[in-house]
Biopython code that builds the backbone (N, CA, C, O; Angstrom):
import numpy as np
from Bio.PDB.StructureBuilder import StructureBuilder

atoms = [
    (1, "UNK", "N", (0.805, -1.200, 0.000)),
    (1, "UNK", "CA", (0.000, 0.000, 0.000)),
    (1, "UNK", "C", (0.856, 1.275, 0.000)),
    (1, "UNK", "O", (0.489, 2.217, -0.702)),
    (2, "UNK", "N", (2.222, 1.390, 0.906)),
    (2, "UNK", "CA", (3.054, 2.394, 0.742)),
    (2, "UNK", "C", (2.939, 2.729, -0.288)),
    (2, "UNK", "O", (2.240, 3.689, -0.611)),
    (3, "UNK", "N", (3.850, 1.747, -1.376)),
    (3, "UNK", "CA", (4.173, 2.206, -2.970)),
    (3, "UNK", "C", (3.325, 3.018, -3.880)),
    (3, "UNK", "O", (3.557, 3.668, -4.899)),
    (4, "UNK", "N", (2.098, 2.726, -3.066)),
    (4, "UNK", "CA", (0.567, 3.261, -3.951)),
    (4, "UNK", "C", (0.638, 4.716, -3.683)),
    (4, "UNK", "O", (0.195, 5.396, -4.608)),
    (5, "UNK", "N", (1.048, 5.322, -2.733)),
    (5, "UNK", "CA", (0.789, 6.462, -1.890)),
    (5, "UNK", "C", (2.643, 7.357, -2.613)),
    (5, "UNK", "O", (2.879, 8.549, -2.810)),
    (6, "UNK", "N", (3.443, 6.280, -2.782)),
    (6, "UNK", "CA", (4.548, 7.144, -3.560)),
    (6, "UNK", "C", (4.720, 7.050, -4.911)),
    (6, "UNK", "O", (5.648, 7.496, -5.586)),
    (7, "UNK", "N", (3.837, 6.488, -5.225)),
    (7, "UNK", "CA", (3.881, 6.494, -6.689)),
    (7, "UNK", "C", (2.955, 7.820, -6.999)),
    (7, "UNK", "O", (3.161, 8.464, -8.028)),
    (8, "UNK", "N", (2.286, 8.067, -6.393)),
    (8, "UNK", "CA", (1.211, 9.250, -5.997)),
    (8, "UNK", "C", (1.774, 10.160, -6.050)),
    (8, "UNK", "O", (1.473, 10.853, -7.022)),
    (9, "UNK", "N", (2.878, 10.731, -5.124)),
    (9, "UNK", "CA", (3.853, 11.831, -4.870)),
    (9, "UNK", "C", (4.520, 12.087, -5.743)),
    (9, "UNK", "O", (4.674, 13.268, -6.051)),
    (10, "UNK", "N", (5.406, 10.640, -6.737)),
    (10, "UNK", "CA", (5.789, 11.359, -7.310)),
    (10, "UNK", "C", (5.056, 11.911, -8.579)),
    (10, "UNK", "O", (5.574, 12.823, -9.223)),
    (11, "UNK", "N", (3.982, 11.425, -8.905)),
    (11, "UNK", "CA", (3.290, 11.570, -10.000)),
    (11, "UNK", "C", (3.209, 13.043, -9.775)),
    (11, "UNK", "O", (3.713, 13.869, -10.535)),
    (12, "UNK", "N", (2.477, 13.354, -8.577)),
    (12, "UNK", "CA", (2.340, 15.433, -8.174)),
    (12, "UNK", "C", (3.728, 16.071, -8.564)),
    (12, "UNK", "O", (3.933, 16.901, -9.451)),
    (13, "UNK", "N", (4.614, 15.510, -7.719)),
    (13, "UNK", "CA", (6.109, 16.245, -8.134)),
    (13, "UNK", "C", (6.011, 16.637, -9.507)),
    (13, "UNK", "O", (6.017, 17.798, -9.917)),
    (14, "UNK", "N", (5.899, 15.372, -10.334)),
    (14, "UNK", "CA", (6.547, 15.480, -12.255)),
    (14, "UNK", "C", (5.321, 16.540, -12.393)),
    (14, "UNK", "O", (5.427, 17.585, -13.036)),
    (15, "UNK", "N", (4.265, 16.178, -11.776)),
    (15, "UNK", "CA", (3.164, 17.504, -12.431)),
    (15, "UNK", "C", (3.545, 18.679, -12.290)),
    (15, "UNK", "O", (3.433, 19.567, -13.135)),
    (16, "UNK", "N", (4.143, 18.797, -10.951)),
    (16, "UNK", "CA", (4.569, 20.227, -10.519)),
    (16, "UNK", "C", (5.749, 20.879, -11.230)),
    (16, "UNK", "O", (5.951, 22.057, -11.526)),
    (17, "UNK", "N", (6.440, 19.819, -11.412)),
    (17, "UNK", "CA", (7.762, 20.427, -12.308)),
    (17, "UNK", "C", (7.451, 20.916, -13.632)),
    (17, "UNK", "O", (7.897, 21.875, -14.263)),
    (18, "UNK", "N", (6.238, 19.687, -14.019)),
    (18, "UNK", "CA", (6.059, 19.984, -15.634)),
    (18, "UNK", "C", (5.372, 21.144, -15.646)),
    (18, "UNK", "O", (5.446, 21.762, -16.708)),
    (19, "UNK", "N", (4.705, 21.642, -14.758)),
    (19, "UNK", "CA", (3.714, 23.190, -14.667)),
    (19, "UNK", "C", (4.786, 24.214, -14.712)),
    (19, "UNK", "O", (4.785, 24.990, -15.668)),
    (20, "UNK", "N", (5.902, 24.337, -13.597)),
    (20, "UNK", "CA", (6.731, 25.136, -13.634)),
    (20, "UNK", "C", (7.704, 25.609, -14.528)),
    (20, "UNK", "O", (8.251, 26.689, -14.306)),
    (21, "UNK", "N", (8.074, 24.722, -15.819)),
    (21, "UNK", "CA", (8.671, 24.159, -16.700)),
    (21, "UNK", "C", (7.808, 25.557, -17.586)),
    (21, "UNK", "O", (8.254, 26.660, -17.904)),
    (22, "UNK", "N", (6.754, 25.095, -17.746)),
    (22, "UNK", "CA", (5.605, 25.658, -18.453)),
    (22, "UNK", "C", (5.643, 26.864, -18.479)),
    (22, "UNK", "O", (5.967, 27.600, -19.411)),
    (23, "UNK", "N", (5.238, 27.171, -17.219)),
    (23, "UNK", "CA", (5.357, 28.693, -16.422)),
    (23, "UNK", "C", (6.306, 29.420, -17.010)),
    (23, "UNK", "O", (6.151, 30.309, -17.846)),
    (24, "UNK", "N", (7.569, 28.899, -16.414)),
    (24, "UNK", "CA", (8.974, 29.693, -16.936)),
    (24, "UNK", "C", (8.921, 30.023, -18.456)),
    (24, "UNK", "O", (9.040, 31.168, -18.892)),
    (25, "UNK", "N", (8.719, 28.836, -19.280)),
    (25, "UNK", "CA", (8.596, 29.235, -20.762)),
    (25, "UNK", "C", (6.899, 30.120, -21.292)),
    (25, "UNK", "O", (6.800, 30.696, -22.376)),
    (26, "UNK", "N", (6.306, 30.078, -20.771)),
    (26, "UNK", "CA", (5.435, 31.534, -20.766)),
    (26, "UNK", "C", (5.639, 32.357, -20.357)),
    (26, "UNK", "O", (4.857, 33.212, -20.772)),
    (27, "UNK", "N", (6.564, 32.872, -19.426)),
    (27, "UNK", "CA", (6.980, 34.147, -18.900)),
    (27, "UNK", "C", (8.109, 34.695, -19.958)),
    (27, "UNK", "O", (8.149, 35.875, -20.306)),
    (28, "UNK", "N", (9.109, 33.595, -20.471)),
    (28, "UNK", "CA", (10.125, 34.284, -20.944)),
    (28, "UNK", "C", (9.143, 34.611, -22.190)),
    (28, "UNK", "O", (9.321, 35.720, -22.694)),
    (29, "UNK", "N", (8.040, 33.724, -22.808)),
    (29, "UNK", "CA", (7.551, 33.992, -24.150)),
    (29, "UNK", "C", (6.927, 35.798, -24.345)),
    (29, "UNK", "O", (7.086, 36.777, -25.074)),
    (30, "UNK", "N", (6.216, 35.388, -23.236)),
    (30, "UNK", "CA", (5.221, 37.081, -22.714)),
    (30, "UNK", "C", (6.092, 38.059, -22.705)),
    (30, "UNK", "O", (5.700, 39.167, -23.070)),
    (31, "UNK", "N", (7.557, 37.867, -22.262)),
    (31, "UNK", "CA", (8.169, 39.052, -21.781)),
    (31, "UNK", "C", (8.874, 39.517, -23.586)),
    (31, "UNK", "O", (8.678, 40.649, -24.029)),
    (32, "UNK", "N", (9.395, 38.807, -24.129)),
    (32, "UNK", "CA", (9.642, 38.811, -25.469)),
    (32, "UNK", "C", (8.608, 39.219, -26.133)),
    (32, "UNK", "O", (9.034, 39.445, -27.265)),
    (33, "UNK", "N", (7.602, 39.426, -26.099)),
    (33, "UNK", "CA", (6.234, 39.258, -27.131)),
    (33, "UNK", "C", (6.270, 41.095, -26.572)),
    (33, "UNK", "O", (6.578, 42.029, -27.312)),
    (34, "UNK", "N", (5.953, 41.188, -25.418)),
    (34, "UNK", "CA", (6.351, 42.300, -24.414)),
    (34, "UNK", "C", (7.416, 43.485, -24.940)),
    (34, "UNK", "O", (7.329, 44.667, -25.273)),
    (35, "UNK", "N", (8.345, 42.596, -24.832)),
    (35, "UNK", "CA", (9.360, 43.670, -25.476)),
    (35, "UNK", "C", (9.444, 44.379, -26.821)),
    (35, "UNK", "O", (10.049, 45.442, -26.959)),
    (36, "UNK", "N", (8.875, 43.809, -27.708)),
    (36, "UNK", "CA", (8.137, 44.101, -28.851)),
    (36, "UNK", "C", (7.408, 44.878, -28.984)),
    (36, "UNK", "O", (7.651, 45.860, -29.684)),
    (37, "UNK", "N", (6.309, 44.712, -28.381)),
    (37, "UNK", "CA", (5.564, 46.134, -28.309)),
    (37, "UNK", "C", (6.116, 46.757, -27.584)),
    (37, "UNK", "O", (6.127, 47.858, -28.135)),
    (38, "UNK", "N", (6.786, 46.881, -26.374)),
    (38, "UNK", "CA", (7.224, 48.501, -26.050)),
    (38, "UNK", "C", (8.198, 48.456, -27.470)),
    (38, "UNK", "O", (7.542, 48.883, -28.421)),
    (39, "UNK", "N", (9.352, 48.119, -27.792)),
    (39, "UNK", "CA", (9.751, 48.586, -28.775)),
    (39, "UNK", "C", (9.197, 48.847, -29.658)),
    (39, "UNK", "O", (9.873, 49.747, -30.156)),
    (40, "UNK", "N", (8.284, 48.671, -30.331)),
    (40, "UNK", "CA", (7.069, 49.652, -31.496)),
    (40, "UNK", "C", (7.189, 50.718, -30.886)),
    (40, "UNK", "O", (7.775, 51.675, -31.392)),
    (41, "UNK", "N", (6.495, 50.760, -29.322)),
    (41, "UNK", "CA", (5.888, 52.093, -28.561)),
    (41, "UNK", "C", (7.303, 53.445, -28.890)),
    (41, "UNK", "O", (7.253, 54.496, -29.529)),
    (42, "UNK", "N", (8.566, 52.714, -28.039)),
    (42, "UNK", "CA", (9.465, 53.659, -28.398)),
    (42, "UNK", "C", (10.032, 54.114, -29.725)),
    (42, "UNK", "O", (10.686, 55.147, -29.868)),
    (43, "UNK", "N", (9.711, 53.208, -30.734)),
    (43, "UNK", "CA", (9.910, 53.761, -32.441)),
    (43, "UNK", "C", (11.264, 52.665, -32.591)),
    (43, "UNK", "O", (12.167, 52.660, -33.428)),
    (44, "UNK", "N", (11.043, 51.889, -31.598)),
    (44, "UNK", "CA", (12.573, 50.991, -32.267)),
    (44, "UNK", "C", (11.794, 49.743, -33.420)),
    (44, "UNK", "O", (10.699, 49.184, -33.361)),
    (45, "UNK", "N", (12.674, 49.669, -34.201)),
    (45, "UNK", "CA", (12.399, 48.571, -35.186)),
    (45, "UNK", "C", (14.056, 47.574, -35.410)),
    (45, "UNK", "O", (15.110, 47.697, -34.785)),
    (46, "UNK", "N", (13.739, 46.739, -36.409)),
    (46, "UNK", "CA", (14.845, 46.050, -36.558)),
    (46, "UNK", "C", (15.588, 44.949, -35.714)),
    (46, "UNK", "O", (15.379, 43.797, -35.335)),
    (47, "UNK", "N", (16.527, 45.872, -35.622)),
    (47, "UNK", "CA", (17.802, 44.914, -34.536)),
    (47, "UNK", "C", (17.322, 45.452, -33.437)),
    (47, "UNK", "O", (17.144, 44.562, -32.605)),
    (48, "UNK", "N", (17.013, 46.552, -33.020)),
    (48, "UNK", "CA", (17.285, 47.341, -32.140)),
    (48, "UNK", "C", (15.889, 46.928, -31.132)),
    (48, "UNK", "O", (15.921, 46.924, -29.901)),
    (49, "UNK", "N", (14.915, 46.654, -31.817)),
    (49, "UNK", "CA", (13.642, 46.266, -31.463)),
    (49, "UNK", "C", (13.996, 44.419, -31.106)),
    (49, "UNK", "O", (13.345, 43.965, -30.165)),
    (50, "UNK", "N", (14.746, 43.661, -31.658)),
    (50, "UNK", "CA", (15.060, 42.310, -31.269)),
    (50, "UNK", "C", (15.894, 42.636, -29.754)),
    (50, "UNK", "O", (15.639, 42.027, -28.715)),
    (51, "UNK", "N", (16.799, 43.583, -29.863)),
    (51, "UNK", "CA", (17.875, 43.875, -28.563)),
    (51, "UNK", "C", (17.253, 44.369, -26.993)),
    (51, "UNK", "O", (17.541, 44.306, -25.797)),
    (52, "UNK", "N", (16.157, 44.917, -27.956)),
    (52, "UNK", "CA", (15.601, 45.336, -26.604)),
    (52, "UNK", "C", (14.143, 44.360, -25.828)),
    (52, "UNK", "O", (13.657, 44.469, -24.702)),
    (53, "UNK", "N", (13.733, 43.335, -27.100)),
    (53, "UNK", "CA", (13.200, 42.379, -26.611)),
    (53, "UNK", "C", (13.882, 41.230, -25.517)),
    (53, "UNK", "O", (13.695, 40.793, -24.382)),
    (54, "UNK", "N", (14.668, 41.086, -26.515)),
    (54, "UNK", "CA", (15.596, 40.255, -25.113)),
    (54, "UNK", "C", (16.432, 40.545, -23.959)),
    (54, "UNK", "O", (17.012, 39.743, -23.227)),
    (55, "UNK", "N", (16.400, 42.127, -23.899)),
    (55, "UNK", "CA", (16.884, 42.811, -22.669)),
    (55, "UNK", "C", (15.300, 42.272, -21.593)),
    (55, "UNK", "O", (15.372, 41.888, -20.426)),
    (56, "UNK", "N", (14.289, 42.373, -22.233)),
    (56, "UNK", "CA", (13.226, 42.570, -21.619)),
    (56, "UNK", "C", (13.367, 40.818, -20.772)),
    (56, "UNK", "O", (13.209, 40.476, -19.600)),
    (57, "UNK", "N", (13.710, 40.083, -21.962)),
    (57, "UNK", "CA", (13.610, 38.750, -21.564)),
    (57, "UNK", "C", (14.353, 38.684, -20.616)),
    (57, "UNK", "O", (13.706, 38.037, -19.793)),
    (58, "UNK", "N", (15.704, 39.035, -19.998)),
    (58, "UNK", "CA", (16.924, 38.923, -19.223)),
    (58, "UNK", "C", (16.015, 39.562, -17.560)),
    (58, "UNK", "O", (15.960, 39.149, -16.402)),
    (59, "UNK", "N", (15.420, 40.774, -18.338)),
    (59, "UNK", "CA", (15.403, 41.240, -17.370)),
    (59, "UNK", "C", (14.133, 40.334, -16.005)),
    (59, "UNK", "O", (14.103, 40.490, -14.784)),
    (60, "UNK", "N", (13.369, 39.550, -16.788)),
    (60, "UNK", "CA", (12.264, 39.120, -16.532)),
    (60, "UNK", "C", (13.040, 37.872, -15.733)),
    (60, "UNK", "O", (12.382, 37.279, -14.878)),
    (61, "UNK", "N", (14.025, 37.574, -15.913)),
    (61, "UNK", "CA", (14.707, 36.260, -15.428)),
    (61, "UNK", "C", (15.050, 36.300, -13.812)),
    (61, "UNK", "O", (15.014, 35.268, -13.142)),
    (62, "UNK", "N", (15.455, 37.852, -13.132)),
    (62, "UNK", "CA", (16.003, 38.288, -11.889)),
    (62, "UNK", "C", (14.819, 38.762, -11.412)),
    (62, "UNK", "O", (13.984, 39.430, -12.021)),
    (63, "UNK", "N", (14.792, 38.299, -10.059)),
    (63, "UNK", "CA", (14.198, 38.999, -8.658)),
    (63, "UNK", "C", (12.636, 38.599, -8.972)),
    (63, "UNK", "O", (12.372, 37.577, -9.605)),
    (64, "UNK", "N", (11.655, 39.459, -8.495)),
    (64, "UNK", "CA", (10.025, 39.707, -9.102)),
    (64, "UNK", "C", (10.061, 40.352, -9.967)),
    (64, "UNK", "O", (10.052, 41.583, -9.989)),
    (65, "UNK", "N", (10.134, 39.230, -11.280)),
    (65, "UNK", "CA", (9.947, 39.498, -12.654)),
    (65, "UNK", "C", (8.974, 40.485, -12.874)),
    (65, "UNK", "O", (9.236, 41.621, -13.267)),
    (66, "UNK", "N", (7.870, 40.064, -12.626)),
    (66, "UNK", "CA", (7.002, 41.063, -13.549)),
    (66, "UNK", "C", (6.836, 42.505, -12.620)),
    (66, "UNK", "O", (5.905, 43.288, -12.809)),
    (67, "UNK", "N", (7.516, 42.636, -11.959)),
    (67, "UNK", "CA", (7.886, 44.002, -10.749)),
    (67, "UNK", "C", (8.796, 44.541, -11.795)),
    (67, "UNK", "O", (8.383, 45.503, -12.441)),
    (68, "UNK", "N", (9.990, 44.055, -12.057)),
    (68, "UNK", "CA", (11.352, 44.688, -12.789)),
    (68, "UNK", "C", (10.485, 45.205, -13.815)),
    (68, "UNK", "O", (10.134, 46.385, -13.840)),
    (69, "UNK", "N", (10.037, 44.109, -14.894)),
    (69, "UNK", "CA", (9.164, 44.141, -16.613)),
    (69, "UNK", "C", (8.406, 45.364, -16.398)),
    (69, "UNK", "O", (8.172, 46.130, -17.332)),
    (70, "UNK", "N", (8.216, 45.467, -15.827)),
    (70, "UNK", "CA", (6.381, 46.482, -15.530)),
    (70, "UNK", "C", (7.436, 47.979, -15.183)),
    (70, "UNK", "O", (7.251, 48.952, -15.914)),
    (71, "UNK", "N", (8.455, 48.073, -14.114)),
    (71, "UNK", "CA", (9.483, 49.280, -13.360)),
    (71, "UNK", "C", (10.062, 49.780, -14.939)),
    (71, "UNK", "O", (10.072, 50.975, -15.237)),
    (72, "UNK", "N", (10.514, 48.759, -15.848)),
    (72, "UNK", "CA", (11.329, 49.203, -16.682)),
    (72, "UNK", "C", (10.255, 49.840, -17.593)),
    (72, "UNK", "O", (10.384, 51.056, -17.739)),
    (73, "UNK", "N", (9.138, 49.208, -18.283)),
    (73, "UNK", "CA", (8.336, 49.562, -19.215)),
    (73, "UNK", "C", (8.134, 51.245, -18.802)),
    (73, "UNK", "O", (8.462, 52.222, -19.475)),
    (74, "UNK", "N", (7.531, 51.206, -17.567)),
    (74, "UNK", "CA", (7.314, 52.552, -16.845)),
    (74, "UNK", "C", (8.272, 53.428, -17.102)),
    (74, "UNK", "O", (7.991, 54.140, -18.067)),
    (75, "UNK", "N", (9.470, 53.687, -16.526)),
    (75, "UNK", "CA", (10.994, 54.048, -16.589)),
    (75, "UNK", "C", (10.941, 54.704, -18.255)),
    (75, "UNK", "O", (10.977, 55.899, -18.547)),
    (76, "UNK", "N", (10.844, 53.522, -19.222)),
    (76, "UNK", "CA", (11.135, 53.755, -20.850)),
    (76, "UNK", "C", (9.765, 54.750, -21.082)),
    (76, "UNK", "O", (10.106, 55.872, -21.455)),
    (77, "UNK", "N", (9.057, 54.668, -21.014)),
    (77, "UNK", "CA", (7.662, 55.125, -21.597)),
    (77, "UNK", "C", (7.806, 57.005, -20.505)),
    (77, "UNK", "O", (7.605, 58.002, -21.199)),
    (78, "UNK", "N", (7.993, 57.147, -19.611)),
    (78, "UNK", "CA", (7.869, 58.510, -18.763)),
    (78, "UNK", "C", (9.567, 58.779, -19.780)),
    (78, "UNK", "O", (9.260, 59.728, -20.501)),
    (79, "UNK", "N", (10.297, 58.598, -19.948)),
    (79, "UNK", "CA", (11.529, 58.888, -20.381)),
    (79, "UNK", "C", (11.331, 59.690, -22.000)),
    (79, "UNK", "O", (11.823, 60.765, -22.345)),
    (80, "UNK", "N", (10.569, 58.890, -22.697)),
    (80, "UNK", "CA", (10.213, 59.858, -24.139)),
    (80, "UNK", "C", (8.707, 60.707, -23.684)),
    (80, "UNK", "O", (8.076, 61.332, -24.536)),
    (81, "UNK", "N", (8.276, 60.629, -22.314)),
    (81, "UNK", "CA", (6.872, 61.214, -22.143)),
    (81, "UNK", "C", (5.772, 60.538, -23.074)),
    (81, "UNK", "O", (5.365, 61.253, -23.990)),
    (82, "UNK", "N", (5.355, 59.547, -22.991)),
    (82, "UNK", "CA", (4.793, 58.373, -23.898)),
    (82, "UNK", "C", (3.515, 58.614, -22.335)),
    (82, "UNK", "O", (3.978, 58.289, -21.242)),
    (83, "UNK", "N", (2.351, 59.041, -22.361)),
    (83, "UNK", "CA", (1.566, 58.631, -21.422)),
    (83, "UNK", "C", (0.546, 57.895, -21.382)),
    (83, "UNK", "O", (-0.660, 58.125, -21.297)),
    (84, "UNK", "N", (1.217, 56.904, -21.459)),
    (84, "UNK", "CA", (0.376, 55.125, -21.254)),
    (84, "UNK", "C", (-0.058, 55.186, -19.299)),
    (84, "UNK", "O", (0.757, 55.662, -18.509)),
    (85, "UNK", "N", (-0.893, 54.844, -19.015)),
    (85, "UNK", "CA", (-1.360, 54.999, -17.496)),
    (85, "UNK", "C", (-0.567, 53.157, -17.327)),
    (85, "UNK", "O", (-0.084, 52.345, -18.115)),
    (86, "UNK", "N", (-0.739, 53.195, -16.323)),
    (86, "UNK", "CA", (-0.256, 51.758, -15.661)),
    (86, "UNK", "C", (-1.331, 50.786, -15.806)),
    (86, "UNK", "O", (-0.864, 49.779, -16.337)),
    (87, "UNK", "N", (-2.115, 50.708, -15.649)),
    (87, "UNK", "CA", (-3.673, 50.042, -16.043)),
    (87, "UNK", "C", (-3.634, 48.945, -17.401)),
    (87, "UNK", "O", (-3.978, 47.772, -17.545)),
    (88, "UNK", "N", (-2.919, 50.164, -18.453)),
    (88, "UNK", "CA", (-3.224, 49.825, -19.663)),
    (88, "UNK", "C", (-1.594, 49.172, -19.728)),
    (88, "UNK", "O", (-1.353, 48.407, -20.662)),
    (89, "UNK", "N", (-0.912, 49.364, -19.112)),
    (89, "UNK", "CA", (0.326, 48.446, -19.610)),
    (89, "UNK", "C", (0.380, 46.954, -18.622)),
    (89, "UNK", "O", (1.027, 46.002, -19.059)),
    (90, "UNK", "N", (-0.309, 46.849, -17.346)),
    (90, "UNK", "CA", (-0.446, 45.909, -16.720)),
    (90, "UNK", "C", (-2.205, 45.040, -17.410)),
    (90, "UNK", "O", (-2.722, 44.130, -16.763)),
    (91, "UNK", "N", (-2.868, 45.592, -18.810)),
    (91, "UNK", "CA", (-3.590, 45.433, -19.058)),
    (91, "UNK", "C", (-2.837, 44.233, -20.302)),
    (91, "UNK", "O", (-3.049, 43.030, -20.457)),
    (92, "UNK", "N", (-1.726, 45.382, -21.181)),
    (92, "UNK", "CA", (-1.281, 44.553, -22.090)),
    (92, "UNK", "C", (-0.086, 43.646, -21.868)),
    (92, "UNK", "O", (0.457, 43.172, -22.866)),
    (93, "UNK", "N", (0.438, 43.319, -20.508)),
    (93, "UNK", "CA", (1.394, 42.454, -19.801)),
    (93, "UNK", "C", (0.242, 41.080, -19.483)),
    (93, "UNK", "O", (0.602, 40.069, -20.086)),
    (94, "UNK", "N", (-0.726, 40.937, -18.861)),
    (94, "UNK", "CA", (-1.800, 40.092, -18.698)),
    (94, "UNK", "C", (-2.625, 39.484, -20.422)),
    (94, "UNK", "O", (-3.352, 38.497, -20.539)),
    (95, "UNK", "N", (-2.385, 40.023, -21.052)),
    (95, "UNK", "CA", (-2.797, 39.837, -22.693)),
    (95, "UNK", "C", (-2.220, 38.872, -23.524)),
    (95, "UNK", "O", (-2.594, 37.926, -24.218)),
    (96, "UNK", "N", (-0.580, 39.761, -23.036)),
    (96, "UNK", "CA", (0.449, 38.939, -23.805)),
    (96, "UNK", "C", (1.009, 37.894, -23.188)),
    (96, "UNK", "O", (1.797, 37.165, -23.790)),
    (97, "UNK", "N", (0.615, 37.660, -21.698)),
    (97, "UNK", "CA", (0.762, 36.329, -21.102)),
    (97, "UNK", "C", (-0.800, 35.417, -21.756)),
    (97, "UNK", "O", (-0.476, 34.351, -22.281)),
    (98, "UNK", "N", (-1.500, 35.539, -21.770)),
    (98, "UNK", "CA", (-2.546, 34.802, -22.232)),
    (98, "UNK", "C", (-2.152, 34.110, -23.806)),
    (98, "UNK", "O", (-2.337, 32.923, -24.078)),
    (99, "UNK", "N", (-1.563, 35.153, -24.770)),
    (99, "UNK", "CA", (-1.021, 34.855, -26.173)),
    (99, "UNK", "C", (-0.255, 33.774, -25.803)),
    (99, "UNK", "O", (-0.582, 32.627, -26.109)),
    (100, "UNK", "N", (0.913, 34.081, -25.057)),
    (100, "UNK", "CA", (2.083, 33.201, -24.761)),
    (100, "UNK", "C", (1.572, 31.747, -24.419)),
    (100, "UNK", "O", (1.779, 30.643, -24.924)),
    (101, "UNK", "N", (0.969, 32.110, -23.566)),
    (101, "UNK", "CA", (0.055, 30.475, -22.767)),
    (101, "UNK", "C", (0.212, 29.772, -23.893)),
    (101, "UNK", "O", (1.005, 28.851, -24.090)),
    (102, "UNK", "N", (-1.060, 30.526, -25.082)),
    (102, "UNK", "CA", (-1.736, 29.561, -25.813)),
    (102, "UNK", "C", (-0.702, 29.236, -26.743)),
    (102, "UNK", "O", (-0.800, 28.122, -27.257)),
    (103, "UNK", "N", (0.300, 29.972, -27.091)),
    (103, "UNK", "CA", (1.639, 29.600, -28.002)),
    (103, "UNK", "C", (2.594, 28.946, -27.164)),
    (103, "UNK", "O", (2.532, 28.101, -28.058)),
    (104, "UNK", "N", (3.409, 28.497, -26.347)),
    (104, "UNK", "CA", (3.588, 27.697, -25.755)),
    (104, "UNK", "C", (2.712, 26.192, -25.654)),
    (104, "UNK", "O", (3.281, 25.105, -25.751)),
    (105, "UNK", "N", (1.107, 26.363, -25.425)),
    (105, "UNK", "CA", (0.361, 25.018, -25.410)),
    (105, "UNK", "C", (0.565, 24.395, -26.954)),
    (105, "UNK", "O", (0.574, 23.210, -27.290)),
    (106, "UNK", "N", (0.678, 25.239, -27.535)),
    (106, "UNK", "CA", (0.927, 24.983, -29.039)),
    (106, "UNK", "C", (2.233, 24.297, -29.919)),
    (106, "UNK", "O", (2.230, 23.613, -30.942)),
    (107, "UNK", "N", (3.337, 24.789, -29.060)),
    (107, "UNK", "CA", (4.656, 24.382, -29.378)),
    (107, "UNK", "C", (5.635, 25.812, -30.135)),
    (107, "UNK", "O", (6.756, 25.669, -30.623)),
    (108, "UNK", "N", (5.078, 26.778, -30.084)),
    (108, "UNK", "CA", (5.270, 27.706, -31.045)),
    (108, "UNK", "C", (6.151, 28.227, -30.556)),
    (108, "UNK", "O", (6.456, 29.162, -31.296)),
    (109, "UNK", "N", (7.100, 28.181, -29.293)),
    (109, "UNK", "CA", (8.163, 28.501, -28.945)),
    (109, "UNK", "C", (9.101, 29.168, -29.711)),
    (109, "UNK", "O", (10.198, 29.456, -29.232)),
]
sb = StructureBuilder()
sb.init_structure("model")
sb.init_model(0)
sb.init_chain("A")
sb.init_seg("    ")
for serial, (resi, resn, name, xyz) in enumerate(atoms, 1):
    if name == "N":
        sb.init_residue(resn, " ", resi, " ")
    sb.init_atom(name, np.array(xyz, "f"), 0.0, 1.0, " ", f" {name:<3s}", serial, name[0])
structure = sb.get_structure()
C-alpha cells in the first residue's frame, strides 16, 4: 500500500515540475512578445527592437519578474513622455501572457 501512496507523490512532483517548466517558458515567451511592443511604442524597429526584446527577456529572469518588466516599461515610456497609465500596460502584460500560454500550449516557442 506504501508504494501506492509514492507512486502518488511522485506523479504530483513530475506535475509540478512539468507546470513550472511551463510557467517559466510563458513568462520568458510574454516578456519577449512584451518587449516588442514597447519597442514599437518607443519607435525601435529592426535589430534594435530584437535587442531590446531580449533585454526585456533577461530582465524578466532576476528577482520579481514582472515588478522589474512592468518598473522598466514605466521608466522607458515617462523617459520619451509616452503617457500610457499603468492600467493599460499591466492590461497589455496580462494579454500577452494569455497569447504566450496559448503559443507555448501549441509548441510555437
Amino acid at each position: 500500500m506504501p508504494a501506492i501512496f509514492e507512486d502518488r507523490d511522485r506523479g504530483y512532483e513530475a506535475k509540478w515540475a512539468h507546470d513550472e517548466v511551463n510557467r517559466f517558458k510563458v513568462l520568458v515567451r510574454r516578456n519577449r512578445l512584451l518587449g516588442h511592443w514597447v519597442a514599437g511604442e518607443l519607435g525601435l524597429s529592426g535589430q534594435e527592437a530584437d535587442e531590446y526584446a531580449e533585454a526585456m527577456v533577461k530582465l524578466g529572469l532576476t528577482g520579481k519578474a514582472s515588478d522589474r518588466v512592468f518598473q522598466k516599461i514605466r521608466a522607458d515610456f515617462d523617459a520619451i513622455k509616452l503617457g500610457k497609465p499603468d492600467q493599460s500596460i499591466y492590461a497589455k502584460m496580462e494579454g500577452l501572457f494569455k497569447i504566450a500560454a496559448e503559443e507555448v500550449t501549441k509548441g510555437l516557442t
